[in-house]
C-alpha positions, 0 to 999 in steps of 0.5 A, a space after each residue: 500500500 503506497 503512504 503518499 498515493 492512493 494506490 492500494 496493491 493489496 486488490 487486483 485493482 491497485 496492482 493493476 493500476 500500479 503495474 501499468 504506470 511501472 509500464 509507462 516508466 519503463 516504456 518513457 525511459 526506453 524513448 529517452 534512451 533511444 532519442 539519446 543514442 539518435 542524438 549522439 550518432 547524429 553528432 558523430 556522423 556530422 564529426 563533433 567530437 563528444 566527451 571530455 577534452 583531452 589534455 590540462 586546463 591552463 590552471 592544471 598546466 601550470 600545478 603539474 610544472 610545480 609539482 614536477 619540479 617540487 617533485 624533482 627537488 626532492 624536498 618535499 614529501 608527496 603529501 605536501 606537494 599535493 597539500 601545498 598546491 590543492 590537490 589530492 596525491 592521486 592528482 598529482 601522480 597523474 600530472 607527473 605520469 602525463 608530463 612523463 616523470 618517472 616516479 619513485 626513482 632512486 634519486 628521489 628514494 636517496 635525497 628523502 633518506 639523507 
């Protein structure tokens, strides 16, 4: 029995009627669905590109040329690179990754022990 509408699925009506709005969700959803997968290959037979840009914003440029060169430093732990420029630790292993440091290198390993 539904508290906010007036529908009681305990008779054959109620379930009746609760089964044919279920049905009519289910056929709405299937609609927008297909429109959705006409729409996109539409935007791809006319050549728009979909999806996220690749590459860094400007903003994300310039935090993995700091973070690269904090990093190749070695003075700081990764959590304080990270901390110091607002970023998560996995965010900044991905800014290295893309501007191809190599990352945990014996160099790095032997300035943090001495």
């Amino acid at each position: 029995m539904s508290l906010n509408d007036p529908i009681d699925t305990t008779t054959a009506q109620g379930r009746l009627v609760f089964r044919i709005f279920a049905s009519l969700a289910e056929f709405e959803r299937e609609v927008i669905r297909e429109r959705t997968l006409a729409g996109l290959a539409s935007a791809r037979r006319r050549g728009q590109l979909l999806g996220r840009r690749t590459g860094l914003s400007k903003a994300g440029e310039q935090k993995a040329r700091i973070g690269e060169s904090l990093y190749k430093e070695a003075k700081y732990s990764v959590e304080q690179i990270a901390r110091e420029l607002h970023i998560s630790k996995t965010t900044l292993y991905k800014y290295l990754r893309l501007r191809g440091v190599e990352i945990g290198t014996s160099v790095q390993k032997q300035t943090a022990t001495t």
